[in-house]
N, CA, C and O atoms as CSV, one atom per row, in Angstrom:
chain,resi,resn,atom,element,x,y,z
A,1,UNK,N,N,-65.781,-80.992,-130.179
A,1,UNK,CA,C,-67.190,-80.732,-130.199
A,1,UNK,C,C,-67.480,-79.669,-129.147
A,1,UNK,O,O,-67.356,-80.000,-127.968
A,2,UNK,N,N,-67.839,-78.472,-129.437
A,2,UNK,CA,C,-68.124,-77.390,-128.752
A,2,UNK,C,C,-69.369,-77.264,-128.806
A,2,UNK,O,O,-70.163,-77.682,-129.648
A,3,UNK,N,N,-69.629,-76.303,-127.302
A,3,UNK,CA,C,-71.441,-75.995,-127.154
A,3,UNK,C,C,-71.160,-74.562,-126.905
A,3,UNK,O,O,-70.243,-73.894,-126.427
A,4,UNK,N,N,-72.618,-74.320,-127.555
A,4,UNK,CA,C,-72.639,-72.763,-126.569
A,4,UNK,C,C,-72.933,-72.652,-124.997
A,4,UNK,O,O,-73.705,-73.178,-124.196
A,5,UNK,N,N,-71.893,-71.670,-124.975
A,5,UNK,CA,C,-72.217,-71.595,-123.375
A,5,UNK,C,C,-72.730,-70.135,-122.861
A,5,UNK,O,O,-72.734,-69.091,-123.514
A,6,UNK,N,N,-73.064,-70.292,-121.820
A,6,UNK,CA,C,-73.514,-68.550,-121.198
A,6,UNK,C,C,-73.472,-68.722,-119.771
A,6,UNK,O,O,-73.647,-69.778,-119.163
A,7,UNK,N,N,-73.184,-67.412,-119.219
A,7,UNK,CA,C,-73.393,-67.380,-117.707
A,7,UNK,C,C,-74.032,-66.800,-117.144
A,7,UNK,O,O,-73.776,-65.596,-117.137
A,8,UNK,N,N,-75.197,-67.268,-116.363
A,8,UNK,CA,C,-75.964,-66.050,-115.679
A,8,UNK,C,C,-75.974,-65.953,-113.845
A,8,UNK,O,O,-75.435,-66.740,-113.066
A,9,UNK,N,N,-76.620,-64.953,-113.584
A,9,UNK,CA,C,-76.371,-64.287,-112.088
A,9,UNK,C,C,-77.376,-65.868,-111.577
A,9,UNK,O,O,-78.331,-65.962,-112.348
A,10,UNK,N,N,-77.369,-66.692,-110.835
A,10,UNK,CA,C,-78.227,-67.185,-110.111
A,10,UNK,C,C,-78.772,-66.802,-108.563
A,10,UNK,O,O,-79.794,-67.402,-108.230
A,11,UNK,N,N,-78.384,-66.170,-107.902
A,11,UNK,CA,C,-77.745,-65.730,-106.888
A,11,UNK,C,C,-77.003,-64.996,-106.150
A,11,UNK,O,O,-75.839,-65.367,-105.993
A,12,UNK,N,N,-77.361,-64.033,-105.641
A,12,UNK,CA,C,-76.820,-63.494,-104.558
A,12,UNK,C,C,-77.148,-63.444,-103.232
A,12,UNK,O,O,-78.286,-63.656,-102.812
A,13,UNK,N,N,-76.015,-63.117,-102.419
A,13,UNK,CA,C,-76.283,-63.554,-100.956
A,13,UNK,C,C,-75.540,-62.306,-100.387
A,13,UNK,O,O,-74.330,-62.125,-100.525
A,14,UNK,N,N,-76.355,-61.499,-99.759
A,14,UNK,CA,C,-75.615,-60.410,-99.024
A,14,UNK,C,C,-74.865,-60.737,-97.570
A,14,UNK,O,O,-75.271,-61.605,-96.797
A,15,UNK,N,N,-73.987,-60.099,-97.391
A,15,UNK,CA,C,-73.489,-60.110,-96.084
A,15,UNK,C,C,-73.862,-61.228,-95.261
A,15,UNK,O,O,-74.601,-61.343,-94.284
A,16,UNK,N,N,-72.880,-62.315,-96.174
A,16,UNK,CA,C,-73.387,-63.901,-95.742
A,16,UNK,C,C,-72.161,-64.517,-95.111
A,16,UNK,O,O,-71.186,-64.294,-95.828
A,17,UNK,N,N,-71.784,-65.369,-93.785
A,17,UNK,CA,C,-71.314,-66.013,-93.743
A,17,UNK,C,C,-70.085,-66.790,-94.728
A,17,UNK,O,O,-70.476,-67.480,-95.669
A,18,UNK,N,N,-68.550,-66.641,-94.458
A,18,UNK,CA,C,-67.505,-67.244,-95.044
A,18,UNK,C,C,-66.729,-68.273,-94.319
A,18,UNK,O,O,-66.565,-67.689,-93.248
A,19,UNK,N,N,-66.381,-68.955,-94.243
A,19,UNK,CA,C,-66.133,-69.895,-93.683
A,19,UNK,C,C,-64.381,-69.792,-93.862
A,19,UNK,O,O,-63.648,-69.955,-94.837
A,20,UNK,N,N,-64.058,-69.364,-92.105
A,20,UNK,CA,C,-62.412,-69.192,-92.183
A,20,UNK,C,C,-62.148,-67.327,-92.783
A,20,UNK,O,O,-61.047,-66.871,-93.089
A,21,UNK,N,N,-63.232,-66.684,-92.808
A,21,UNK,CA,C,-63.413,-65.073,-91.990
A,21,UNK,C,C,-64.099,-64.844,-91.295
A,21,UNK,O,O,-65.132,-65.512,-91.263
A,22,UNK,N,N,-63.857,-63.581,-90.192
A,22,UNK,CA,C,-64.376,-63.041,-89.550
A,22,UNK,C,C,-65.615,-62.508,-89.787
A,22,UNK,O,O,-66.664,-62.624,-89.154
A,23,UNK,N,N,-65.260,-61.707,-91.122
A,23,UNK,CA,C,-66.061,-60.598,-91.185
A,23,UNK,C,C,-67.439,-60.768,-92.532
A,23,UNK,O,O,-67.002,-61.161,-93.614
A,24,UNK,N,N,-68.577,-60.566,-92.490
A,24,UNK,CA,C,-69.382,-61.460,-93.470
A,24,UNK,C,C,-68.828,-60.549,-94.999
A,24,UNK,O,O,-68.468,-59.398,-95.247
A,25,UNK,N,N,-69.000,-61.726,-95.710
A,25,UNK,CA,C,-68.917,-61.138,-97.459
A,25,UNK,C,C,-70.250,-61.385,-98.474
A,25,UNK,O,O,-71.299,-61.932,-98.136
A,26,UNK,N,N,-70.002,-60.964,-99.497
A,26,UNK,CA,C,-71.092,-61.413,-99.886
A,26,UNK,C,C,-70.749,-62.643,-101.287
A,26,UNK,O,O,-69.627,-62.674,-101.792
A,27,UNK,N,N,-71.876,-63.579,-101.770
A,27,UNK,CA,C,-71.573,-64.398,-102.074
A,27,UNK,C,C,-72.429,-64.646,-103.723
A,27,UNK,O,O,-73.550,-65.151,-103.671
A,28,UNK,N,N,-71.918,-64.318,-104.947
A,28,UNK,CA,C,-72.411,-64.432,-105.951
A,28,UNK,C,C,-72.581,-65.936,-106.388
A,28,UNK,O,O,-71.691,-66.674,-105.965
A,29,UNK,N,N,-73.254,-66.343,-106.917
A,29,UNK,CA,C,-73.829,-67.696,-107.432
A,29,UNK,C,C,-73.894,-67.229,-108.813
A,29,UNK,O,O,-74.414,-66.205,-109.256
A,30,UNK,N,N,-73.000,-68.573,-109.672
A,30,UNK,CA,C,-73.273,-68.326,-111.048
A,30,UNK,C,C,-73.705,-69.700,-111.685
A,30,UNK,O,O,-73.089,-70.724,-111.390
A,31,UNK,N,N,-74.833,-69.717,-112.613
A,31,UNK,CA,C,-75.291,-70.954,-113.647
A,31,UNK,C,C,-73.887,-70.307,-114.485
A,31,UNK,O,O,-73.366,-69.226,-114.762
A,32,UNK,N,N,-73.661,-71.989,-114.692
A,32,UNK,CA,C,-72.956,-71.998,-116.012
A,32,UNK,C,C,-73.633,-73.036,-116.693
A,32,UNK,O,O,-73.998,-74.150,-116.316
A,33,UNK,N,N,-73.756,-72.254,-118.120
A,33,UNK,CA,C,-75.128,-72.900,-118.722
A,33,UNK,C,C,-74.307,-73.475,-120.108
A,33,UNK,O,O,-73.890,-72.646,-120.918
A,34,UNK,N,N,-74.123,-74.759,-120.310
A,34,UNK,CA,C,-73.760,-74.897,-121.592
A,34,UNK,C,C,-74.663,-76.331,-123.060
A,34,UNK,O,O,-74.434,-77.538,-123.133
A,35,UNK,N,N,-75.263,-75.797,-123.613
A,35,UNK,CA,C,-76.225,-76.629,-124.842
A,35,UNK,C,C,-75.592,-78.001,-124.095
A,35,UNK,O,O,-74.462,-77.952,-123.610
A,36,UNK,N,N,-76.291,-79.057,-124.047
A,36,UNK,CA,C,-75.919,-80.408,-123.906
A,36,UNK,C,C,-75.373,-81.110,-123.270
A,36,UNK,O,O,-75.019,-82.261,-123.526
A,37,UNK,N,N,-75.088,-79.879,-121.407
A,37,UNK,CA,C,-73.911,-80.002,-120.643
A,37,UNK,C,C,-75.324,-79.934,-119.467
A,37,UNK,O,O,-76.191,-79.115,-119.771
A,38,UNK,N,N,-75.559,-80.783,-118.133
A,38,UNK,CA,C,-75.754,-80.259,-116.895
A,38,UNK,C,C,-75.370,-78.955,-116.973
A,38,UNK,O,O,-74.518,-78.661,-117.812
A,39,UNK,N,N,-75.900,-77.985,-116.158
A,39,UNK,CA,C,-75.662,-76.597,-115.438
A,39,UNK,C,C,-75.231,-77.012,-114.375
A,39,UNK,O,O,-75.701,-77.866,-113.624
A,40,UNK,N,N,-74.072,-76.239,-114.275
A,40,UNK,CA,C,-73.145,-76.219,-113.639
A,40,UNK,C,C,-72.629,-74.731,-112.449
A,40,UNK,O,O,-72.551,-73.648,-113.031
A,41,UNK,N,N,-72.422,-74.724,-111.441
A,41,UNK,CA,C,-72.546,-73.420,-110.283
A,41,UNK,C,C,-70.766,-73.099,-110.565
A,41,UNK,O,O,-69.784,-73.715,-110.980
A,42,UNK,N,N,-71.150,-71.555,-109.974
A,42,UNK,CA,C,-69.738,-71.282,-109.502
A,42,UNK,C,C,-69.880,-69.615,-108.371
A,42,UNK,O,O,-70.395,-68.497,-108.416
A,43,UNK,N,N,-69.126,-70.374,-107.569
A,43,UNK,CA,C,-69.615,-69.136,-106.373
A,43,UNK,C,C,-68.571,-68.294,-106.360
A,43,UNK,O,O,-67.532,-68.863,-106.695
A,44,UNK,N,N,-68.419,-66.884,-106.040
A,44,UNK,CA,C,-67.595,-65.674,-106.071
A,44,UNK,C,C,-67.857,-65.163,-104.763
A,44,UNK,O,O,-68.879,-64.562,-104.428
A,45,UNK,N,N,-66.980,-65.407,-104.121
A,45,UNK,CA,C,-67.157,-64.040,-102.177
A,45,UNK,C,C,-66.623,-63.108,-103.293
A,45,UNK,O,O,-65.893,-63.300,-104.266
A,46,UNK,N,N,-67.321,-61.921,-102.738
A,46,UNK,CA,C,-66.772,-60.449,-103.223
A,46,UNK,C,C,-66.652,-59.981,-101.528
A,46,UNK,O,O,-67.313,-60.277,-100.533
A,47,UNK,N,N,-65.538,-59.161,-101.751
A,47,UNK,CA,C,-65.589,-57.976,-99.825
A,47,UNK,C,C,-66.752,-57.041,-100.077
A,47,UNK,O,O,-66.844,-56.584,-101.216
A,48,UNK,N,N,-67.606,-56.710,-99.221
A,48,UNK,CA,C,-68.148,-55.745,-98.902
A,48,UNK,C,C,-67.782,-54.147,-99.108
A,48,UNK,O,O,-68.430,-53.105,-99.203
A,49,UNK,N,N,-66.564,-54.477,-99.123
A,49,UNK,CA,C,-66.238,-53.134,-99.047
A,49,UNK,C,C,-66.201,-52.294,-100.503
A,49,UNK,O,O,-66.043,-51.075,-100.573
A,50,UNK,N,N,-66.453,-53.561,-102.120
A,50,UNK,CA,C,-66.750,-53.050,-103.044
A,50,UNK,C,C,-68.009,-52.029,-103.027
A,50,UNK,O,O,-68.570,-51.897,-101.940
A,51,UNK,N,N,-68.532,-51.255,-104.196
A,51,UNK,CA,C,-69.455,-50.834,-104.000
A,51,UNK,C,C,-71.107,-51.375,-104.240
A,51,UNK,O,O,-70.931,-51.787,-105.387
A,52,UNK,N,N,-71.849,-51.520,-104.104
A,52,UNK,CA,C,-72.928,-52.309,-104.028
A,52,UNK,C,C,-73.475,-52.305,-105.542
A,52,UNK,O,O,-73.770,-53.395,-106.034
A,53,UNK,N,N,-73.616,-51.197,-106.262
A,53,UNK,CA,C,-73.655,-51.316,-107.302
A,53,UNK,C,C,-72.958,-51.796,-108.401
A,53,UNK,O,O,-73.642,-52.019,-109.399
A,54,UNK,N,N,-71.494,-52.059,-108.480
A,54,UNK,CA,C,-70.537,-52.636,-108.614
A,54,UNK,C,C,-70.544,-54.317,-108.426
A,54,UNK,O,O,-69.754,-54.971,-109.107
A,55,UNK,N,N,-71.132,-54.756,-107.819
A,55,UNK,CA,C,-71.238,-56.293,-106.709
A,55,UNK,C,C,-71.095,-57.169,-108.356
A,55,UNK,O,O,-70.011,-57.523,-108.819
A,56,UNK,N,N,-71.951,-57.310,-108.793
A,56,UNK,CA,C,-72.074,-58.230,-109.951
A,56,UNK,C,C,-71.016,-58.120,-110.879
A,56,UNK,O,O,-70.858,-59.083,-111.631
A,57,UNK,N,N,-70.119,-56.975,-111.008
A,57,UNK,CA,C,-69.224,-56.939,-112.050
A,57,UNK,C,C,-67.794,-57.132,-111.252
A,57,UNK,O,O,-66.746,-57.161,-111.896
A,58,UNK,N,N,-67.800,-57.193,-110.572
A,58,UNK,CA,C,-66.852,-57.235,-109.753
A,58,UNK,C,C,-67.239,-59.219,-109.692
A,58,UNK,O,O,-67.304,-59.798,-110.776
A,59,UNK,N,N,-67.345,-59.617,-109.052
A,59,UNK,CA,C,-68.094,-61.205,-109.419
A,59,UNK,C,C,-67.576,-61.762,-110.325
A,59,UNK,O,O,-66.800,-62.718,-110.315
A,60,UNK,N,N,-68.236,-60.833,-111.649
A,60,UNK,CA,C,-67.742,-61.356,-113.473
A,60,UNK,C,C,-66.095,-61.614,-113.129
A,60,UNK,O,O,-65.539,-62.704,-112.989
A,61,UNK,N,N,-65.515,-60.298,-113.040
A,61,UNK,CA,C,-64.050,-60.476,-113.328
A,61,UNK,C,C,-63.726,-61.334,-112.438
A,61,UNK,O,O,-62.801,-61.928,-112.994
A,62,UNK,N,N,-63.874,-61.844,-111.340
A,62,UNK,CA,C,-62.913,-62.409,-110.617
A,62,UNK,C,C,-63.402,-63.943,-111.045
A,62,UNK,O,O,-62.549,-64.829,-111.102
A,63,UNK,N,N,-65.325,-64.343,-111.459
A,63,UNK,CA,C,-64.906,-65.555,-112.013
A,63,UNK,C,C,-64.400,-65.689,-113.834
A,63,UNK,O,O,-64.192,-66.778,-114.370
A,64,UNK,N,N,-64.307,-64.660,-114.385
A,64,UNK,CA,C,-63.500,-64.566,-115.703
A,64,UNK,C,C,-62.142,-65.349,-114.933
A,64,UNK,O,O,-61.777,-66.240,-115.700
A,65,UNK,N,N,-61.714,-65.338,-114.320
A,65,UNK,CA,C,-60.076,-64.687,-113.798
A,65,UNK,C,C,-60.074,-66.365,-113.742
A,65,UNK,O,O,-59.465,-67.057,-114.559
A,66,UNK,N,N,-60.771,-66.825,-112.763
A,66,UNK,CA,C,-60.934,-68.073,-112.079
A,66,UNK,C,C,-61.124,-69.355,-113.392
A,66,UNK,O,O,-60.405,-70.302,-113.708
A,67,UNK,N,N,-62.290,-68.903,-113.866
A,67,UNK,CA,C,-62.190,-69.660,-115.052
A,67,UNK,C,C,-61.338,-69.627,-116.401
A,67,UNK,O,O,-61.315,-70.467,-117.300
A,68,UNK,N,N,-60.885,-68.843,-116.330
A,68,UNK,CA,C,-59.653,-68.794,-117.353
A,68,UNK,C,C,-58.857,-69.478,-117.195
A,68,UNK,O,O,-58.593,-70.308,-118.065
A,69,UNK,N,N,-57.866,-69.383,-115.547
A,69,UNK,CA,C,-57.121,-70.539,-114.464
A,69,UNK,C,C,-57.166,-71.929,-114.996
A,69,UNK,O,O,-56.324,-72.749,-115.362
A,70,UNK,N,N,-58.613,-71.881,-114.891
A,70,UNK,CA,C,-59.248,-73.603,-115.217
A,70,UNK,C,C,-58.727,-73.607,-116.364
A,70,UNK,O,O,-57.627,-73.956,-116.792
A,71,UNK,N,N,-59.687,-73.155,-116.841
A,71,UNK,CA,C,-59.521,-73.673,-118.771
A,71,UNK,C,C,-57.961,-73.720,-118.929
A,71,UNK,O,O,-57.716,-74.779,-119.506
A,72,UNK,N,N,-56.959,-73.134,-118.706
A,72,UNK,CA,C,-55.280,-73.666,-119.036
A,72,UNK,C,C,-55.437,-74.521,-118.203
A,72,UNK,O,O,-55.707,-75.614,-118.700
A,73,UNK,N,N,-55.405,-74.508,-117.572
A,73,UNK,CA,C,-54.878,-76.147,-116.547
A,73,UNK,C,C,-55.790,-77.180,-117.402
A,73,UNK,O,O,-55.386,-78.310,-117.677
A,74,UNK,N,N,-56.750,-76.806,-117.700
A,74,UNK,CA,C,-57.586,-78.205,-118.387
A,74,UNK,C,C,-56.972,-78.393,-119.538
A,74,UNK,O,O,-56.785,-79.589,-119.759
A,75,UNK,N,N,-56.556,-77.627,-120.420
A,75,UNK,CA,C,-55.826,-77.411,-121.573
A,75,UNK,C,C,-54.851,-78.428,-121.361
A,75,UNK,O,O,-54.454,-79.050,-122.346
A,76,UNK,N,N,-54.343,-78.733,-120.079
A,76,UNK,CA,C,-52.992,-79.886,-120.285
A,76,UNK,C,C,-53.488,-80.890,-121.168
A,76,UNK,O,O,-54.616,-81.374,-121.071
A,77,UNK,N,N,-52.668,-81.189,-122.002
A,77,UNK,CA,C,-52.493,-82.698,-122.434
A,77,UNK,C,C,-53.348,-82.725,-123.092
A,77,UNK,O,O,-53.474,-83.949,-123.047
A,78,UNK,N,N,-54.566,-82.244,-124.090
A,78,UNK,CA,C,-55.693,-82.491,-124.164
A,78,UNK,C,C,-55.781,-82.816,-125.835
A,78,UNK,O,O,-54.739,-82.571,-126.443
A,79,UNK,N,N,-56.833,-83.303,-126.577
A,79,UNK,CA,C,-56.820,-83.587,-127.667
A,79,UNK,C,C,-57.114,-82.361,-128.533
A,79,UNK,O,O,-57.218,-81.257,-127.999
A,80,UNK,N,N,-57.259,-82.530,-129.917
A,80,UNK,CA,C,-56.953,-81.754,-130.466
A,80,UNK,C,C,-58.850,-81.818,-131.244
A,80,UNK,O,O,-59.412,-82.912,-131.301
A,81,UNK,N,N,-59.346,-80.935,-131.592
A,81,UNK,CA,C,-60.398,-81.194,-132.286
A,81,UNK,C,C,-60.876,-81.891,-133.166
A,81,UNK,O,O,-62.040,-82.286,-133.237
A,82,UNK,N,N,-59.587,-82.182,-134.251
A,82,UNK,CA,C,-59.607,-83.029,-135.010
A,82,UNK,C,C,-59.933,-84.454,-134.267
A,82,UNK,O,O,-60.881,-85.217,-134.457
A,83,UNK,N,N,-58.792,-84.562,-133.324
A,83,UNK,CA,C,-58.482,-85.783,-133.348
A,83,UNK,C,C,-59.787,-86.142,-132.001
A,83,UNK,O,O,-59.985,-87.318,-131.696
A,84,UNK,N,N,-60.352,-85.337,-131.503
A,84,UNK,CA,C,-61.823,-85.772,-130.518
A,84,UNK,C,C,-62.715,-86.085,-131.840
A,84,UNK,O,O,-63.532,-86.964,-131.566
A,85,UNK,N,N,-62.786,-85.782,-132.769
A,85,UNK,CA,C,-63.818,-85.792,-133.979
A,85,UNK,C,C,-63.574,-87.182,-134.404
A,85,UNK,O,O,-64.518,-87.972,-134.423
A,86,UNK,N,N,-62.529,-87.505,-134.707
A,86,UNK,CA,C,-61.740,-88.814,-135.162
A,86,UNK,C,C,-61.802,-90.360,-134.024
A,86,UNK,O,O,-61.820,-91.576,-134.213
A,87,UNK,N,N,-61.813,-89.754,-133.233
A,87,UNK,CA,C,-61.869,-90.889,-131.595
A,87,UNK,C,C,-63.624,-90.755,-131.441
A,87,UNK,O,O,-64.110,-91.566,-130.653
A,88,UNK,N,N,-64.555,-89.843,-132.098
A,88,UNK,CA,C,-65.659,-90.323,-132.021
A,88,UNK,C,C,-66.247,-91.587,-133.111
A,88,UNK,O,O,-66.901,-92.630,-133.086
A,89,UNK,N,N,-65.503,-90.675,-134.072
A,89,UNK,CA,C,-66.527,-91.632,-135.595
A,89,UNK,C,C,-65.960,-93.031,-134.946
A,89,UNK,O,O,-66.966,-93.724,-135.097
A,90,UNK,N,N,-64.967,-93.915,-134.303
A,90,UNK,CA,C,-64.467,-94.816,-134.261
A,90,UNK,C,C,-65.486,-95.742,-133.139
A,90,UNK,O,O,-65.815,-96.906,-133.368
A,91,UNK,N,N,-65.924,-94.918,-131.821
A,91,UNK,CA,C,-66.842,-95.353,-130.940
A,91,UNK,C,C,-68.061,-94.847,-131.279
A,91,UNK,O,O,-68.701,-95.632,-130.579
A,92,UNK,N,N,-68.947,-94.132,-131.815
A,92,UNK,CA,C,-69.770,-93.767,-131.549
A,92,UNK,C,C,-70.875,-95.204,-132.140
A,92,UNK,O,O,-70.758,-96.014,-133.060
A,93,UNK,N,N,-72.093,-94.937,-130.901
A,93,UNK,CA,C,-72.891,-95.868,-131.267
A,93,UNK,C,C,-74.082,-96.183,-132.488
A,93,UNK,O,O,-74.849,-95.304,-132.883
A,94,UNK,N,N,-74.087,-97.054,-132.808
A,94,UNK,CA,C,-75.367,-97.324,-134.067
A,94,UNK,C,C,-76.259,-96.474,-133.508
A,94,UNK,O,O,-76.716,-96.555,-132.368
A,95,UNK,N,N,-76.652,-95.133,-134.859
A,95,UNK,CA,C,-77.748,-94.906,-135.299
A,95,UNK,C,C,-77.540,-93.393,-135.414
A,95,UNK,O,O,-78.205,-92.687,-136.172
A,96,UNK,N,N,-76.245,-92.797,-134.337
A,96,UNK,CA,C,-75.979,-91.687,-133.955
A,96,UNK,C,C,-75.508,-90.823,-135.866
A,96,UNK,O,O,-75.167,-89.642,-135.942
């Protein structure tokens, strides 16, 4: 059972505080927005030293990168569509 999902900018934080550097970075905030799911955050330090106009796409790729990571590792072991479809009709409750 899949939702649509989307991601948007929630946030940015310039030349903010990192915790375990010296030097400040800046700090993208992302909604991850998916139909029928809590919204869900995901934060990106970018270096400063990108270009400012750049900041947000630079962000994208590195949480593309990050969440991709996830999604295989979540991928372990996991059911198959069919068979999440099949393990519902069996529990799902009266009326659904």
């Amino acid at each position: 059972m899949y939702h649509s999902s989307t991601i948007e900018v929630a946030t940015v934080e310039k030349l903010t505080v990192r915790d375990g550097f010296s030097e400040p970075y800046h700090k993208v905030i992302f909604d991850l927005i998916s139909d029928g799911i809590p919204t869900s955050q995901l934060a990106v330090w970018v270096h400063p030293a990108y270009p400012d106009e750049e900041l947000i796409r630079v962000a994208r790729t590195f949480a593309w990168r990050r969440l991709l990571d996830l999604s295989e590792a979540a991928n372990e072991n996991t059911f198959s569509e069919e068979e999440v479809t099949s393990i519902w009709e069996r529990v799902k409750p009266e009326g659904w």
